[in-house]
ModelCIF file with pLDDT and N, C-alpha, C, O atoms, coordinates in Angstrom:
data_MODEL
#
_entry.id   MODEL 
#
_entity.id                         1 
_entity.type                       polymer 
_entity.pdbx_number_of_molecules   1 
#
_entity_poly.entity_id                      1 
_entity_poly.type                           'polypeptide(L)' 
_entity_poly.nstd_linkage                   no 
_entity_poly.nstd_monomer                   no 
_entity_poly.pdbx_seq_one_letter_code       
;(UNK)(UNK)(UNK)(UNK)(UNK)(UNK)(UNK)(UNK)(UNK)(UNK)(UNK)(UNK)(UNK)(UNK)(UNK)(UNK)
(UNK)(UNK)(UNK)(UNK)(UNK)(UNK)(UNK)(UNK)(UNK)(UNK)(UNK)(UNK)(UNK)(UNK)(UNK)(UNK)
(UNK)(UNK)(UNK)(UNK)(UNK)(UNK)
;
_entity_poly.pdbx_seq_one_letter_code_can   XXXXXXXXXXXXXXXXXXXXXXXXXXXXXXXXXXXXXX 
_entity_poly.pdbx_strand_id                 A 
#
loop_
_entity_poly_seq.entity_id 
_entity_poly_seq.num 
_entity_poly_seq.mon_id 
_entity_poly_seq.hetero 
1 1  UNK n 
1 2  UNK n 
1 3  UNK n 
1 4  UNK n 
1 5  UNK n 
1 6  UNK n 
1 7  UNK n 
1 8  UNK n 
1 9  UNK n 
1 10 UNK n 
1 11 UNK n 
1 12 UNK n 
1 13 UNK n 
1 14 UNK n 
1 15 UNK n 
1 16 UNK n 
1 17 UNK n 
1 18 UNK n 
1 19 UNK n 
1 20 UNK n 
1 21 UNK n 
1 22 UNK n 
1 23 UNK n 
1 24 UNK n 
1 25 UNK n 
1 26 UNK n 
1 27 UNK n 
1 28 UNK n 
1 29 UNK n 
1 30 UNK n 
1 31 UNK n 
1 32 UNK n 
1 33 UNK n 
1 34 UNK n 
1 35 UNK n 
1 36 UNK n 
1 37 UNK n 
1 38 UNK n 
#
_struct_asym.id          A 
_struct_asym.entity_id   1 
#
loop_
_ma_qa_metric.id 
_ma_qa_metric.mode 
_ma_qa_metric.name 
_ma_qa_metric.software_group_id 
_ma_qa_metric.type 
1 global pLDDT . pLDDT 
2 local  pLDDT . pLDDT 
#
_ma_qa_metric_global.metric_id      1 
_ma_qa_metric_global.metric_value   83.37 
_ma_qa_metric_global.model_id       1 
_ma_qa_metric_global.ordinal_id     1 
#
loop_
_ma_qa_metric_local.label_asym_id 
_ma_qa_metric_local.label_comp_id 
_ma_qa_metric_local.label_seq_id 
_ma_qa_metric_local.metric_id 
_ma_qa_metric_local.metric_value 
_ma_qa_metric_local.model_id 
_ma_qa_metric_local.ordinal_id 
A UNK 1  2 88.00 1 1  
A UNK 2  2 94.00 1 2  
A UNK 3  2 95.00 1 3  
A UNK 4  2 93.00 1 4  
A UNK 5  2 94.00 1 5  
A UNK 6  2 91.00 1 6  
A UNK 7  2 90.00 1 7  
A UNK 8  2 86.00 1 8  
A UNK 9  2 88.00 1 9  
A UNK 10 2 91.00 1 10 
A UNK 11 2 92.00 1 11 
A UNK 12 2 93.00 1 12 
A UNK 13 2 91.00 1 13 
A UNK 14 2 93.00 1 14 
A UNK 15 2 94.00 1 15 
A UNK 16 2 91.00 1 16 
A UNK 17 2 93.00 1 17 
A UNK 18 2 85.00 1 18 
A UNK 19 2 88.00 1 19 
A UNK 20 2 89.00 1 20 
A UNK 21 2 90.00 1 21 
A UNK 22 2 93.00 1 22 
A UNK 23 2 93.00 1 23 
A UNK 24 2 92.00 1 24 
A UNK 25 2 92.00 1 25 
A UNK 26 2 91.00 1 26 
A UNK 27 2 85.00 1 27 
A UNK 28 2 83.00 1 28 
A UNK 29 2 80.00 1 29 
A UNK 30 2 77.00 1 30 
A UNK 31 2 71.00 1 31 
A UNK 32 2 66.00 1 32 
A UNK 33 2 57.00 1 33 
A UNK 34 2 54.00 1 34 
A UNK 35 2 55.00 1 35 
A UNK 36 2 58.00 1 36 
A UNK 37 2 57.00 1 37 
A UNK 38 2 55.00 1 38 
#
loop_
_atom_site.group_PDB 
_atom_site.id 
_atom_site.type_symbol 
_atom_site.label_atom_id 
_atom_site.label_alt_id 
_atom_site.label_comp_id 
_atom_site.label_asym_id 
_atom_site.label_entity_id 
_atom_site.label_seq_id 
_atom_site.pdbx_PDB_ins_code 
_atom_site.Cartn_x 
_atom_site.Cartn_y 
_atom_site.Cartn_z 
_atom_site.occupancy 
_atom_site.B_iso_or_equiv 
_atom_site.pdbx_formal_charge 
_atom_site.auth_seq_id 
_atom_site.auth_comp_id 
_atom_site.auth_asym_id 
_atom_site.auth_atom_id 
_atom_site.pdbx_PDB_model_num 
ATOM 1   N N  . UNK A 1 1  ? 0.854  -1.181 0.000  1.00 88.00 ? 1  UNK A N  1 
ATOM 2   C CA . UNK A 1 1  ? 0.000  0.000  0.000  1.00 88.00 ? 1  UNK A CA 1 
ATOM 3   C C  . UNK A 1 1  ? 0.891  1.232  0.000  1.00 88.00 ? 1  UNK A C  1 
ATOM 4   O O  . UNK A 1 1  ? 1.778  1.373  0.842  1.00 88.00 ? 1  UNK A O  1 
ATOM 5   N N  . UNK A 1 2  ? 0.655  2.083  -0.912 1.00 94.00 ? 2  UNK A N  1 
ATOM 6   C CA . UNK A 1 2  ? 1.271  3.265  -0.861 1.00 94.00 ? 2  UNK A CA 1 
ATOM 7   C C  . UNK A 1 2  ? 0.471  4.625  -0.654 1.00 94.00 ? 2  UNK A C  1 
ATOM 8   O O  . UNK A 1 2  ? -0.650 4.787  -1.136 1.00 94.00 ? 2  UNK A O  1 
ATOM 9   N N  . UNK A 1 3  ? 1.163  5.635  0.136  1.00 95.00 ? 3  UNK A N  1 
ATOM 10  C CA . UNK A 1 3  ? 0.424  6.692  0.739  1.00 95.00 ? 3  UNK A CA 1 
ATOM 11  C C  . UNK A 1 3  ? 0.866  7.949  -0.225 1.00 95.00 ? 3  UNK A C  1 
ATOM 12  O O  . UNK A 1 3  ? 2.044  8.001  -0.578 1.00 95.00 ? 3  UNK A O  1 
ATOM 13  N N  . UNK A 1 4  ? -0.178 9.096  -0.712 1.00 93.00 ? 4  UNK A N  1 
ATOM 14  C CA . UNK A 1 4  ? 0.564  10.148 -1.308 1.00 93.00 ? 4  UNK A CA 1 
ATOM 15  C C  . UNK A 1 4  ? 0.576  11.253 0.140  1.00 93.00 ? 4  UNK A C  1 
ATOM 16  O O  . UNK A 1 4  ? -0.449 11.495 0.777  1.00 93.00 ? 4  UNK A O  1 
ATOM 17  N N  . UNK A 1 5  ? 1.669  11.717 0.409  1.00 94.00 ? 5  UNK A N  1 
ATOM 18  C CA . UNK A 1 5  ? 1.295  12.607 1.810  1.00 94.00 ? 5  UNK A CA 1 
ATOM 19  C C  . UNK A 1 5  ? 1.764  13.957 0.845  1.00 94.00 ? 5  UNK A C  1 
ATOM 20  O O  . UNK A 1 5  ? 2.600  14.031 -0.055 1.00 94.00 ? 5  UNK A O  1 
ATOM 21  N N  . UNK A 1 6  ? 0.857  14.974 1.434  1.00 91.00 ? 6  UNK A N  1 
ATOM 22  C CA . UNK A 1 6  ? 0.938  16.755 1.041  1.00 91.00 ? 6  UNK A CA 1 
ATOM 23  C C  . UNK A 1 6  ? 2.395  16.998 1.326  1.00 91.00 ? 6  UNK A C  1 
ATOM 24  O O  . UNK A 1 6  ? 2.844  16.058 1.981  1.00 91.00 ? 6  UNK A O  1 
ATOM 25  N N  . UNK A 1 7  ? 3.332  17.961 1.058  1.00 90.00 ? 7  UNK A N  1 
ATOM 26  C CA . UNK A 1 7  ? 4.881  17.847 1.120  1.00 90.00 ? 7  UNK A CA 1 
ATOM 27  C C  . UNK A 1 7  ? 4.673  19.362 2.209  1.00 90.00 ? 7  UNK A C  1 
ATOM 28  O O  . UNK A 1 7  ? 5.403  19.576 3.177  1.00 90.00 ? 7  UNK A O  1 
ATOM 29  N N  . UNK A 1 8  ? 3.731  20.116 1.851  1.00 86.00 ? 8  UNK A N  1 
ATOM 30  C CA . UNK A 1 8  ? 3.443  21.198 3.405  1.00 86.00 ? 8  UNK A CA 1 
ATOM 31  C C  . UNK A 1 8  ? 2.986  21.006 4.051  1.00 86.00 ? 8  UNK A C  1 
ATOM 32  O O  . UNK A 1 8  ? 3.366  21.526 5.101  1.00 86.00 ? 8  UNK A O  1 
ATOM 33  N N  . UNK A 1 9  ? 1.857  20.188 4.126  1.00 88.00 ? 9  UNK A N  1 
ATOM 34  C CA . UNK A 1 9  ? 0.660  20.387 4.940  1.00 88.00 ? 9  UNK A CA 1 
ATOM 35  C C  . UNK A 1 9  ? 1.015  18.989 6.063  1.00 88.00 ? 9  UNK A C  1 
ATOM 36  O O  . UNK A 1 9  ? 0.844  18.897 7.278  1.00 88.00 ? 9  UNK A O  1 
ATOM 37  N N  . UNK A 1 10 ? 1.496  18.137 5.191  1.00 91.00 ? 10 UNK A N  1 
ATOM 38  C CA . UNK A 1 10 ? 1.425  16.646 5.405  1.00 91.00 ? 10 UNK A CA 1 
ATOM 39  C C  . UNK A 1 10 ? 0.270  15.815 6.154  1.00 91.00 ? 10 UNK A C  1 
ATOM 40  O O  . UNK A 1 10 ? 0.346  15.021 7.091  1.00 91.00 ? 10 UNK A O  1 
ATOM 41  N N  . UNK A 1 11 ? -0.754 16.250 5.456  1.00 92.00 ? 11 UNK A N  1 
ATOM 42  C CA . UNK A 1 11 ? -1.948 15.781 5.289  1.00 92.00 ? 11 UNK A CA 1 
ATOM 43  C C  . UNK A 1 11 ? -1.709 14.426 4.166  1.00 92.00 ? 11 UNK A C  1 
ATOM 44  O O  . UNK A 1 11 ? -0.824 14.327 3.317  1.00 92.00 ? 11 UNK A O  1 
ATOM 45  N N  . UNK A 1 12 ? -2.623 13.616 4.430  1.00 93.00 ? 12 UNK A N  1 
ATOM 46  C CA . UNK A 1 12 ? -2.432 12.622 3.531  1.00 93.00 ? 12 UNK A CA 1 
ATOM 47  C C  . UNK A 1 12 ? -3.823 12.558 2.329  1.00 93.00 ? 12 UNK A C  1 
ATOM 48  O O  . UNK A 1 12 ? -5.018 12.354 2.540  1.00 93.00 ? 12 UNK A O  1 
ATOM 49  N N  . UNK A 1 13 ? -3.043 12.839 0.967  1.00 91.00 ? 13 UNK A N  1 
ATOM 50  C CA . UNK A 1 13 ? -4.009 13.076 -0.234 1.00 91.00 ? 13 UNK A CA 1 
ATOM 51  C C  . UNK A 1 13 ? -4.966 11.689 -0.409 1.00 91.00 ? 13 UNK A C  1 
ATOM 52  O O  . UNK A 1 13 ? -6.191 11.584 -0.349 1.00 91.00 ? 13 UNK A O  1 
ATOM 53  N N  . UNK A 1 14 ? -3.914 10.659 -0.653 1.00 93.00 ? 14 UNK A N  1 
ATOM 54  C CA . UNK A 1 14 ? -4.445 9.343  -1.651 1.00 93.00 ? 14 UNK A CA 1 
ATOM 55  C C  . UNK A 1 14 ? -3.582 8.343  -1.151 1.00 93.00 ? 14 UNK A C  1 
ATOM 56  O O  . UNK A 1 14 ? -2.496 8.370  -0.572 1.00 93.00 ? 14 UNK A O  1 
ATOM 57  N N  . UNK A 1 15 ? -4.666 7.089  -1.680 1.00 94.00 ? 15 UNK A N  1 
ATOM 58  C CA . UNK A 1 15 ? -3.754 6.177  -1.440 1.00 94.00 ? 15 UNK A CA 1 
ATOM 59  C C  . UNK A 1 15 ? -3.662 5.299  -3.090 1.00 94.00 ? 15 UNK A C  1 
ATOM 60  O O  . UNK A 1 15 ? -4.474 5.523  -3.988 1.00 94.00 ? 15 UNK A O  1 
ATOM 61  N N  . UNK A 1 16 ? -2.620 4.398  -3.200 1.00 91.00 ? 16 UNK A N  1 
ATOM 62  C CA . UNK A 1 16 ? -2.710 3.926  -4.293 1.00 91.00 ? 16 UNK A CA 1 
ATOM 63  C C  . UNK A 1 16 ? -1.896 2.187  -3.761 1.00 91.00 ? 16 UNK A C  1 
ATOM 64  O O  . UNK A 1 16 ? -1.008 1.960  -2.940 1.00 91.00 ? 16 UNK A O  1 
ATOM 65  N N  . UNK A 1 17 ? -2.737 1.195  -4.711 1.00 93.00 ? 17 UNK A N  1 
ATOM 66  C CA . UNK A 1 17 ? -2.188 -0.113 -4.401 1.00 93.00 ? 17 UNK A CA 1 
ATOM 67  C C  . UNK A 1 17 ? -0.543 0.075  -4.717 1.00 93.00 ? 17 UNK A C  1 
ATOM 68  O O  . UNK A 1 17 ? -0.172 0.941  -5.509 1.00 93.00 ? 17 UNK A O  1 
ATOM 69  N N  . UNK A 1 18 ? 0.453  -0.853 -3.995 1.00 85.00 ? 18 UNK A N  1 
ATOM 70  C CA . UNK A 1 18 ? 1.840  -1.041 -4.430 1.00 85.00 ? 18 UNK A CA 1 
ATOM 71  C C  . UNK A 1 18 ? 2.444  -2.145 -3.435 1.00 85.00 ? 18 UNK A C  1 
ATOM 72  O O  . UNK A 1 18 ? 2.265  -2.270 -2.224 1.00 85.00 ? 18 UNK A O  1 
ATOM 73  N N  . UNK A 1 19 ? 3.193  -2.884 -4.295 1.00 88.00 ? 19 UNK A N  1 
ATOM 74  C CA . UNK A 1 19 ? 3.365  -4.242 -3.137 1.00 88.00 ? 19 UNK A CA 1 
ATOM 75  C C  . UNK A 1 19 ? 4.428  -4.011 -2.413 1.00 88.00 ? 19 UNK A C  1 
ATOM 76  O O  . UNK A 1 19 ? 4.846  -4.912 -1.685 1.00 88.00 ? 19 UNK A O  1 
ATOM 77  N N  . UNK A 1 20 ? 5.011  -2.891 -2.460 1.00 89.00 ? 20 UNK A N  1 
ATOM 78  C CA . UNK A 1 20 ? 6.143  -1.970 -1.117 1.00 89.00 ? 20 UNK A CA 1 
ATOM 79  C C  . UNK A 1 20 ? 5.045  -0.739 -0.764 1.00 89.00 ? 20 UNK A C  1 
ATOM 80  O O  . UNK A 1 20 ? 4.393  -0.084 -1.577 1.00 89.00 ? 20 UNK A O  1 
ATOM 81  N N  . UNK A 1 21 ? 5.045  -0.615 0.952  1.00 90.00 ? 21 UNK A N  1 
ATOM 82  C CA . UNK A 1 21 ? 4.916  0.296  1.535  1.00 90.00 ? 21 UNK A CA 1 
ATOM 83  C C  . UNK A 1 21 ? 5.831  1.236  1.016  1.00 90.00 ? 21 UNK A C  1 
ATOM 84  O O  . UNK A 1 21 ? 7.058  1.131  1.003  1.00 90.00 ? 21 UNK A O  1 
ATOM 85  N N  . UNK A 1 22 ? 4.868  2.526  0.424  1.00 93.00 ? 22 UNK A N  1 
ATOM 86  C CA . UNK A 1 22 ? 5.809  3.688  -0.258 1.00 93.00 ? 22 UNK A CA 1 
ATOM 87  C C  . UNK A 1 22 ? 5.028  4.830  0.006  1.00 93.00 ? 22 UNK A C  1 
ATOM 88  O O  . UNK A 1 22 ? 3.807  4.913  -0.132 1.00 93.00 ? 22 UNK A O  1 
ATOM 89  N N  . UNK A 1 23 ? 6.155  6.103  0.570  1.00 93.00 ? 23 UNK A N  1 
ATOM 90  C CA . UNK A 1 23 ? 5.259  7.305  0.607  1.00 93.00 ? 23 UNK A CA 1 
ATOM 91  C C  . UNK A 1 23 ? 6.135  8.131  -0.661 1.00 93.00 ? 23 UNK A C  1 
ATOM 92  O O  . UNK A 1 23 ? 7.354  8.132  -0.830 1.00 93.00 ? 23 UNK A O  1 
ATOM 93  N N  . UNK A 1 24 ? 5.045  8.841  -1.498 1.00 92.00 ? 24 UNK A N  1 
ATOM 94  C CA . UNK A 1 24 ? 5.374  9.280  -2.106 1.00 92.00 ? 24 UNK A CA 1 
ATOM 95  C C  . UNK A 1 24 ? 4.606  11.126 -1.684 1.00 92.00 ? 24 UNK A C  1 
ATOM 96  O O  . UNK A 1 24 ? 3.536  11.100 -1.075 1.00 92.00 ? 24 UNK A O  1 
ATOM 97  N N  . UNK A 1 25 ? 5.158  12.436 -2.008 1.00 92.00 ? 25 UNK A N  1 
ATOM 98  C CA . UNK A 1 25 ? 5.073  13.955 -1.589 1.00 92.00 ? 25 UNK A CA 1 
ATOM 99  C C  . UNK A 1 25 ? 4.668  14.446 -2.736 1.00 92.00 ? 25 UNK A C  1 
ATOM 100 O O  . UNK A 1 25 ? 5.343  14.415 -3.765 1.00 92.00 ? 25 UNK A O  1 
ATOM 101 N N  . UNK A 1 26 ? 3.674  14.873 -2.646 1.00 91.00 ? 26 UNK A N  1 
ATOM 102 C CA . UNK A 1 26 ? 2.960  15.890 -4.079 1.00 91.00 ? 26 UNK A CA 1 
ATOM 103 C C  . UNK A 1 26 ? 2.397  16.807 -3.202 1.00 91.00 ? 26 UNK A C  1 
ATOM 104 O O  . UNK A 1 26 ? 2.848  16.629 -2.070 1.00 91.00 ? 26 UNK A O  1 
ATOM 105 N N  . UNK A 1 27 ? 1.676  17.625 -3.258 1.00 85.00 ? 27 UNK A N  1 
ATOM 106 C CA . UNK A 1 27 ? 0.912  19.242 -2.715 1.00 85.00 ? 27 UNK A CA 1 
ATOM 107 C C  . UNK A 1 27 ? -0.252 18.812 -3.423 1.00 85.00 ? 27 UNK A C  1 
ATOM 108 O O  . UNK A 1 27 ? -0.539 18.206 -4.456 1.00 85.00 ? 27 UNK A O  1 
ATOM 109 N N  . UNK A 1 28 ? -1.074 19.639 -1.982 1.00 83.00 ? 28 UNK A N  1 
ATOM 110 C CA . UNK A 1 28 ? -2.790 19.432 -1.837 1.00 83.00 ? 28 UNK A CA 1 
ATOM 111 C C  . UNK A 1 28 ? -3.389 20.794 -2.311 1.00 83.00 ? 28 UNK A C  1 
ATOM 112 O O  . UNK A 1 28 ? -4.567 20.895 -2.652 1.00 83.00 ? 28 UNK A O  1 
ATOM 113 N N  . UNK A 1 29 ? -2.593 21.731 -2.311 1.00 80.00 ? 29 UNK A N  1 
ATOM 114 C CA . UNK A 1 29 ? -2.876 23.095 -3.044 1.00 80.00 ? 29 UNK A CA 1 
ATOM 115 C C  . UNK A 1 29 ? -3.425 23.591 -1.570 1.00 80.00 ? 29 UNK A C  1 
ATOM 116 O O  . UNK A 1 29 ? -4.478 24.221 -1.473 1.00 80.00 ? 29 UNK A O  1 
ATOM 117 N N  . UNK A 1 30 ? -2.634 23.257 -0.465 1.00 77.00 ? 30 UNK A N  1 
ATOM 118 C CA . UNK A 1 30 ? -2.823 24.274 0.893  1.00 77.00 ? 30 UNK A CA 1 
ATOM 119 C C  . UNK A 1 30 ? -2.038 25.360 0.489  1.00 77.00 ? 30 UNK A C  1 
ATOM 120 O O  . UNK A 1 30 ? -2.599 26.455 0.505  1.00 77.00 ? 30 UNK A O  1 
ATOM 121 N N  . UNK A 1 31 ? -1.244 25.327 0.247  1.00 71.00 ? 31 UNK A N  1 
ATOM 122 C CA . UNK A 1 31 ? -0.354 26.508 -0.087 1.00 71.00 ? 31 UNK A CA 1 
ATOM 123 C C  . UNK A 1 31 ? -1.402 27.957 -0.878 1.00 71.00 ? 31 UNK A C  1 
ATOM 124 O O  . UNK A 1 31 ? -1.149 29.095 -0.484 1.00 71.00 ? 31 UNK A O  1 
ATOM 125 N N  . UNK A 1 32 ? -2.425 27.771 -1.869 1.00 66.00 ? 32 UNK A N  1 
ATOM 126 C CA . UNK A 1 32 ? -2.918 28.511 -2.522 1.00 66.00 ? 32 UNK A CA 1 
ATOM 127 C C  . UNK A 1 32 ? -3.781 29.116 -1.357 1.00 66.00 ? 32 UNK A C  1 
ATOM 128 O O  . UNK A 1 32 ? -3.957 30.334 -1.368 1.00 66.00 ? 32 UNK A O  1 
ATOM 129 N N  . UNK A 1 33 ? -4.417 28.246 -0.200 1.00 57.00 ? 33 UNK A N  1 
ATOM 130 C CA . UNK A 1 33 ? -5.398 28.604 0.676  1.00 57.00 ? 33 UNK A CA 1 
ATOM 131 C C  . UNK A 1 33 ? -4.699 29.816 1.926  1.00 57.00 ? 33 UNK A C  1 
ATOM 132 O O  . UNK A 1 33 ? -5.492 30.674 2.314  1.00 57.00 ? 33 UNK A O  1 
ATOM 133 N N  . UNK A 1 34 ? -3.496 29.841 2.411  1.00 54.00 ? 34 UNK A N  1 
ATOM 134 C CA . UNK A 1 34 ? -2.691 30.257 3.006  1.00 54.00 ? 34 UNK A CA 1 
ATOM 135 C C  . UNK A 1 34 ? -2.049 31.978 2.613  1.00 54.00 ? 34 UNK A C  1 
ATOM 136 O O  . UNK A 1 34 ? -1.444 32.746 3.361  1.00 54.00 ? 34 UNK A O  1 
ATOM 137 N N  . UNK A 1 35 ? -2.513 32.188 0.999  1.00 55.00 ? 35 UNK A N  1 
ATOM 138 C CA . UNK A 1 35 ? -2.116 33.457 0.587  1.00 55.00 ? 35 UNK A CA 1 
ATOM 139 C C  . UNK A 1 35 ? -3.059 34.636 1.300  1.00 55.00 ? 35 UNK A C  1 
ATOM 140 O O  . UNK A 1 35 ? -4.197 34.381 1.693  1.00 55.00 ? 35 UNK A O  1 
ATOM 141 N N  . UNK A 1 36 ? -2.559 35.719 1.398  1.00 58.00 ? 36 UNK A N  1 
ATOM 142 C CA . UNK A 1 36 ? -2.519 36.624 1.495  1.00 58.00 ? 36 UNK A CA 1 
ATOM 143 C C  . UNK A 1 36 ? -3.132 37.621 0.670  1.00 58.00 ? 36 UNK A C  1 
ATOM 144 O O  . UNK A 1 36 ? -2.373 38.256 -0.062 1.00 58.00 ? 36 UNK A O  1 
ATOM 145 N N  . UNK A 1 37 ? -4.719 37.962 0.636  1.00 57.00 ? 37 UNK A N  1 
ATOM 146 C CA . UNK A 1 37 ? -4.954 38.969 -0.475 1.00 57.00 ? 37 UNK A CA 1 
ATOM 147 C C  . UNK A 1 37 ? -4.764 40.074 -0.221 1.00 57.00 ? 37 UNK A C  1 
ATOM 148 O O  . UNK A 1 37 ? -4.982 40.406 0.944  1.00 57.00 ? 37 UNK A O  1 
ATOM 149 N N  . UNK A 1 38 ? -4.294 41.084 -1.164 1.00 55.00 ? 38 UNK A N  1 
ATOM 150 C CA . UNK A 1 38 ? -3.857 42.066 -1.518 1.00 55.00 ? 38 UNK A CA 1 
ATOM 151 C C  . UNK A 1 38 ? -4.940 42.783 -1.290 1.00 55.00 ? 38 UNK A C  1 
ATOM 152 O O  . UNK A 1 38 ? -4.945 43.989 -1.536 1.00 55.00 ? 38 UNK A O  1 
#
């Protein structure tokens, strides 16, 4: 079983079958939520 975890947030996105335990880091788009409007 493999986990996708957020690379800021580290929230966990998805999971995907894999016959090694694997974490793999992509972004949940927290980063866009966190800005600052002008």
């Amino acid at each position: 079983m493999g986990t996708i975890v957020c690379q800021s947030c580290l929230e966990t996105i998805d999971y995907f079958e894999d016959e090694k335990v694997t974490v793999l880091y992509s972004h949940c788009g927290c980063e866009e939520h966190t800005e600052i409007d002008d």
